[in-house]
C-alpha positions as CSV (number, residue, x, y, z in Angstrom):
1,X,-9.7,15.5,19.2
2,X,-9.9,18.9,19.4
3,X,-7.2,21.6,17.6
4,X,-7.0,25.5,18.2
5,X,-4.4,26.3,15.4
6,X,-5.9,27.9,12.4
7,X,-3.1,26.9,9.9
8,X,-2.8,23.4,11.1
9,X,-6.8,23.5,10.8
10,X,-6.5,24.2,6.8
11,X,-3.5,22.2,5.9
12,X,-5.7,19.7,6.7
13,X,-8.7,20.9,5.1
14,X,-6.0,21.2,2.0
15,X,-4.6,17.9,2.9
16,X,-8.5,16.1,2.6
17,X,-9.2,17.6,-0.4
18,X,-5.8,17.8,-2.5
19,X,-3.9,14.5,-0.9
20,X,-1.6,12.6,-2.5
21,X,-3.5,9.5,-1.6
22,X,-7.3,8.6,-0.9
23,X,-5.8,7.1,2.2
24,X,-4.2,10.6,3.6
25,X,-7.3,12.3,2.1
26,X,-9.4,10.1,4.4
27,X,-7.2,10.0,7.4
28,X,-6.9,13.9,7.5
29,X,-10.6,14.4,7.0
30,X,-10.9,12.2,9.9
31,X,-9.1,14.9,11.9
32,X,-11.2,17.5,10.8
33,X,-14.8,16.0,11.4
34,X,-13.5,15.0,15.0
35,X,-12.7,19.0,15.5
36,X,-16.0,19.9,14.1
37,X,-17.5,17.7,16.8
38,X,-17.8,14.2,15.1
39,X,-18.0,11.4,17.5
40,X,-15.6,8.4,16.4
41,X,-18.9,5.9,15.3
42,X,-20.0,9.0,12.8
43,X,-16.4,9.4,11.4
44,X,-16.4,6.0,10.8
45,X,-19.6,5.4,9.5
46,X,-18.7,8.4,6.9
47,X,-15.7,7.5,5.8
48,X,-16.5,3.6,5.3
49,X,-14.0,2.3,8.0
50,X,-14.2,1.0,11.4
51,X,-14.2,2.9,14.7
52,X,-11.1,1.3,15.7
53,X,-9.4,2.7,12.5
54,X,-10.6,5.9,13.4
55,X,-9.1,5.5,16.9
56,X,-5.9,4.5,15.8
57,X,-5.5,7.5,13.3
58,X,-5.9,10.0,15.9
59,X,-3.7,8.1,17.9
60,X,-0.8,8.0,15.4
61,X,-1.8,11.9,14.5
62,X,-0.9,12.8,18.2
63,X,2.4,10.9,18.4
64,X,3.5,11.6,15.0
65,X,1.5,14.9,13.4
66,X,1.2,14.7,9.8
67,X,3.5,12.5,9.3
68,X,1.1,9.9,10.9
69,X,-1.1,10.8,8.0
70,X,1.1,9.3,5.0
71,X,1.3,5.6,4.1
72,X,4.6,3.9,5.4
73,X,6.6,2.5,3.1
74,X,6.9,-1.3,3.5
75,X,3.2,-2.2,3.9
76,X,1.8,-4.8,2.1
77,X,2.5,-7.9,0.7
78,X,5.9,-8.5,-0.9
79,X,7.0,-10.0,-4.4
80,X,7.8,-13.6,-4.4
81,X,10.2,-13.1,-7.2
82,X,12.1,-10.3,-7.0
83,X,14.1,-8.9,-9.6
84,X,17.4,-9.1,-7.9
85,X,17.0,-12.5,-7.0
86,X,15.6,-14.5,-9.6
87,X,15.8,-12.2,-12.9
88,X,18.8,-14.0,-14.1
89,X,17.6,-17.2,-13.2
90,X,14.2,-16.7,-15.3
91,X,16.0,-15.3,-18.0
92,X,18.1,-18.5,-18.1
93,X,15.4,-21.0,-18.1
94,X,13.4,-18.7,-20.8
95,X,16.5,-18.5,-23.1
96,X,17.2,-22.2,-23.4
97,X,12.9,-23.1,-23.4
98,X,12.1,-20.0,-25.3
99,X,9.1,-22.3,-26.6
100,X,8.0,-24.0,-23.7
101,X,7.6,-21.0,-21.1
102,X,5.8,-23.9,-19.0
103,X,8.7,-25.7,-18.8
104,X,11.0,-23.0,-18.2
105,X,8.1,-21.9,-15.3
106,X,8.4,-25.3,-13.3
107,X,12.5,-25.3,-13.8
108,X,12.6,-21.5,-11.7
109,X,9.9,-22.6,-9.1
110,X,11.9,-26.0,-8.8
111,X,15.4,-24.3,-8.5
112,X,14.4,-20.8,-6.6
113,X,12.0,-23.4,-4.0
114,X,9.1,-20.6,-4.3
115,X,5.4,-21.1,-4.6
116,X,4.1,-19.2,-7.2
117,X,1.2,-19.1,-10.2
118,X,2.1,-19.6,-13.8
119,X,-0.2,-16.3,-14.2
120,X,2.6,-14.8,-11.8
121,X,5.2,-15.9,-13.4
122,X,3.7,-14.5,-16.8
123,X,3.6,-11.5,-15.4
124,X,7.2,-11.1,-14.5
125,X,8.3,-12.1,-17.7
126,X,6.2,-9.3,-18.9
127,X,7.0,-6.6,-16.4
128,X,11.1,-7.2,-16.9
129,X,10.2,-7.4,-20.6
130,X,12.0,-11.2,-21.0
């Protein structure tokens, strides 16, 4: 990938260095290397990822500029309780088994039909402070 502009050249020198995320760190150094004369299997083999990674950055930084470089939102995987739909139903079953959070664990996976740990059900008691 080759780029003539000087100021699109730095931001994403500044972009490498002083990114928000290690992510848009790496994916604009990526840019940089390949305009220094980096082939794709030395980009990748620098930054730890694979070649196809590297091929799929510089396709998104062509269709997109740097907006390609930031991380959608929406990636990753997704709560299985969710605040909105099941805080008032933990908070029920907690209030009347205030004891027994075991009991009150397997009465909200019974009654919301999810599949979940009782280490992540601990953990959204503690995170919603119930």
């Amino acid at each position: 990938m080759r780029i003539y502009d000087e100021k699109i050249i730095e931001k994403l020198k500044r972009i490498s260095v002083k990114g928000k995320s290690r992510q848009e760190r790496m994916r604009a150094h990526a840019i940089v290397l390949s305009n220094k004369g980096k082939k794709s299997h030395e980009i990748a083999a620098v930054l730890g990822v694979t070649q196809r990674s590297v091929f799929h950055w510089f396709r998104e930084y062509k269709n997109r500029g740097f907006d390609s470089l930031v991380q959608q939102k929406g990636r990753g995987r997704k709560a299985k309780l969710s605040k909105g739909k099941h805080l008032n139903i933990v908070k029920k079953h907690i209030e009347k088994y205030p004891h027994q959070p075991k009991k009150a664990f397997a009465l909200t996976v019974s009654e919301c039909n999810i599949e979940i740990s009782y280490d992540t059900f601990k953990r959204f008691l503690k995170k919603h402070s119930i």
